[in-house]
N, C-alpha and C positions, 0 to 999 in steps of 0.2 A: 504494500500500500504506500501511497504517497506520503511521504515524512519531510521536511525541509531539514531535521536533524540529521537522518541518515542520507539525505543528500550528500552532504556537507563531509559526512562521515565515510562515507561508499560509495559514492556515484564520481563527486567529483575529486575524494584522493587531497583536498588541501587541509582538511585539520583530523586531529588525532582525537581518538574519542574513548571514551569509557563506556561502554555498555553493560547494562543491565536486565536478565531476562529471566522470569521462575521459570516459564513453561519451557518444559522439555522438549516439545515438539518446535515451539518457535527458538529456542535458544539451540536448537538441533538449524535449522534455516539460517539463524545466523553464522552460527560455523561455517556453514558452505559458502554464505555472502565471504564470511572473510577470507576463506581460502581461496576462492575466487580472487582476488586481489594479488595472491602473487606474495611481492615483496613487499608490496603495500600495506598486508596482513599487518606486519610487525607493528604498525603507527597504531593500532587498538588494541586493549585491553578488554576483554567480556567474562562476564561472572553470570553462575547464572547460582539465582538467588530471591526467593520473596524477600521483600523488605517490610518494614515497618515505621514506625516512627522512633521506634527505641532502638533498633537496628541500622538508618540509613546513612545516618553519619558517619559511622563503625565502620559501612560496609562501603560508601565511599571514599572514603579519606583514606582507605587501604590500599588505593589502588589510585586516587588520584595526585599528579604529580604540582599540583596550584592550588592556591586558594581563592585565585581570582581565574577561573576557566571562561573561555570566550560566552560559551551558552550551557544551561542548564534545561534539560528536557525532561519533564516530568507526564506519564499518563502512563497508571497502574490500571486505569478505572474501578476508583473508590475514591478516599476523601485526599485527592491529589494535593487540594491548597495545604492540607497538614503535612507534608512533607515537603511540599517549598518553605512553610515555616520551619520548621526545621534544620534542611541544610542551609537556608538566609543566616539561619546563629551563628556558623561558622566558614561558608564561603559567602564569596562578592561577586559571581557570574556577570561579563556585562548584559549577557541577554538571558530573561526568563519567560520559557515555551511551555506552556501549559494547558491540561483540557480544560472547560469551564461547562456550567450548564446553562446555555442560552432560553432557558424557560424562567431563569428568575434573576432578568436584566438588573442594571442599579437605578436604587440605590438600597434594592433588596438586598440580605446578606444571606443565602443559606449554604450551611458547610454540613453534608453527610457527618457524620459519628463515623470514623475510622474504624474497620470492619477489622480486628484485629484477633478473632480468636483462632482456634485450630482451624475448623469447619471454614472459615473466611477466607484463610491463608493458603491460596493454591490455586491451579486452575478450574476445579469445581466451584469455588466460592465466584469469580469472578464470572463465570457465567451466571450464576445465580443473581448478583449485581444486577448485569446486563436483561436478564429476564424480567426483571423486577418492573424496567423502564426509564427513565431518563429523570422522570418526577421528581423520584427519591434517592438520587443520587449525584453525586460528586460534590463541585462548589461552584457556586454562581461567582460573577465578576469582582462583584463587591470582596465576597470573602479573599479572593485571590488577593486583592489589592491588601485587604487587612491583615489577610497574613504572614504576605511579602513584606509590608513596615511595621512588623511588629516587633523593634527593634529592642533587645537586651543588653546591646553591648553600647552604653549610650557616654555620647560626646556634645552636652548641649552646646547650642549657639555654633558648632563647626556647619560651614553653605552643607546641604544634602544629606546632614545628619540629625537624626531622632533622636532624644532624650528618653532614659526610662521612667517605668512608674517608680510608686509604693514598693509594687510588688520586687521590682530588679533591685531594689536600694537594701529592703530586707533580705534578700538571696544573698546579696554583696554583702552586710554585714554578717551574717551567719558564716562565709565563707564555700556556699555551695556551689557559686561560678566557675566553670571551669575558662583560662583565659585561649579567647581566640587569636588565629594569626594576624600578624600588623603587615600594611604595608609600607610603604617608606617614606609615605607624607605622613605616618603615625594614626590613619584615619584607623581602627581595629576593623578583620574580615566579620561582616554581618552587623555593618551599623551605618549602610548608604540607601538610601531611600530611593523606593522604584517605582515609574510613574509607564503609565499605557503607551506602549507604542504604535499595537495593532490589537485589534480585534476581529474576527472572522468566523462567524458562527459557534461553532462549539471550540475555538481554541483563541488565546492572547496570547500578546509576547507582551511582556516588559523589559523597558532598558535601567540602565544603572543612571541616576541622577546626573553624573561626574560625564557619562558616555551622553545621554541627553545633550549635555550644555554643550559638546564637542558638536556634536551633527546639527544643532544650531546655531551654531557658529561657521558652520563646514559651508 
């Protein structure tokens, strides 16, 4: 199927990518994509692996070599914007590609409940999703937006950076933050705020604030 991530990744051979895939049948398809490539193969990394929200940081950061990766591409189909929240705590992607549910436009918010038990976790659960209908699942636009700046690692008053609440100030004194990576104007990975750049029926990208201000300037 058409993907503009695996374009990018296997069609056109110019960025290196990390892949992600539980189903054994499709993570079986991807192997043959890669070996198809040749020598090109070697530019990717693929795991194949359910994730989670308590697993996907773990299970990326294993294997990816940045904290600031060109694009981040998320569609598990289930509660996708919880897992952009998520790796957003610890990477800085300038582009975020994600599914959304075009049945509850903004400035509705609705975020599925993250399907996380045994029974959920595999490729039976995911068609049971996908049966269910489009209604009761995923995350509308809004949520994307709110979960992508829901910023932890906070630097008030820096341009394109979020402040935290209550809630971050007591994690920080209790000392349960773990620290994320810096890059080198000292801005901390997962504390840059991401605004709409496309939307397209059932999928958005967002850009990185910093990458915004570049292509309006460009």
């Amino acid at each position: 199927h058409f993907d503009p991530a695996n374009c990018l990744a296997l069609e056109l051979g110019t960025h290196r990518g990390l892949l992600i895939e539980g189903s054994g049948e499709a993570f079986s398809m991807l192997q043959r994509r890669l070996s198809g490539l040749g020598a090109g193969a070697a530019r990717h990394h693929a795991i194949r692996a359910y994730v989670t929200p308590e697993s996907i940081v773990e299970t990326v950061a294993s294997s990816l070599p940045s904290a600031e990766p060109a694009l981040l591409k998320v569609d598990i189909d289930n509660a996708d914007c919880v897992l952009v929240r998520r790796l957003l705590d610890v990477f800085s992607p300038v582009l975020v590609h994600a599914e959304i549910n075009p049945l509850f436009p903004p400035p509705l918010v609705f975020r599925q409940k993250f399907e996380g038990h045994a029974e959920a976790i595999g490729e039976a659960g995911r068609l049971r999703r996908l049966a269910r209908g489009q209604s009761v699942s995923g995350c509308s636009l809004a949520a994307l937006l709110e979960d992508a700046n829901n910023r932890r690692w906070a630097q008030p008053g820096r341009p394109g950076v979020e402040g935290g609440g209550e809630e971050e100030r007591k994690s920080h004194r209790h000392g349960r933050r773990a620290q994320p990576a810096h890059f080198a104007d000292g801005v901390p990975a997962g504390a840059i705020r991401y605004e709409l750049l496309h939307v397209e029926h059932a999928n958005a990208v967002l850009v990185r604030a910093d990458a915004l201000l570049a292509l309006r300037g460009a």
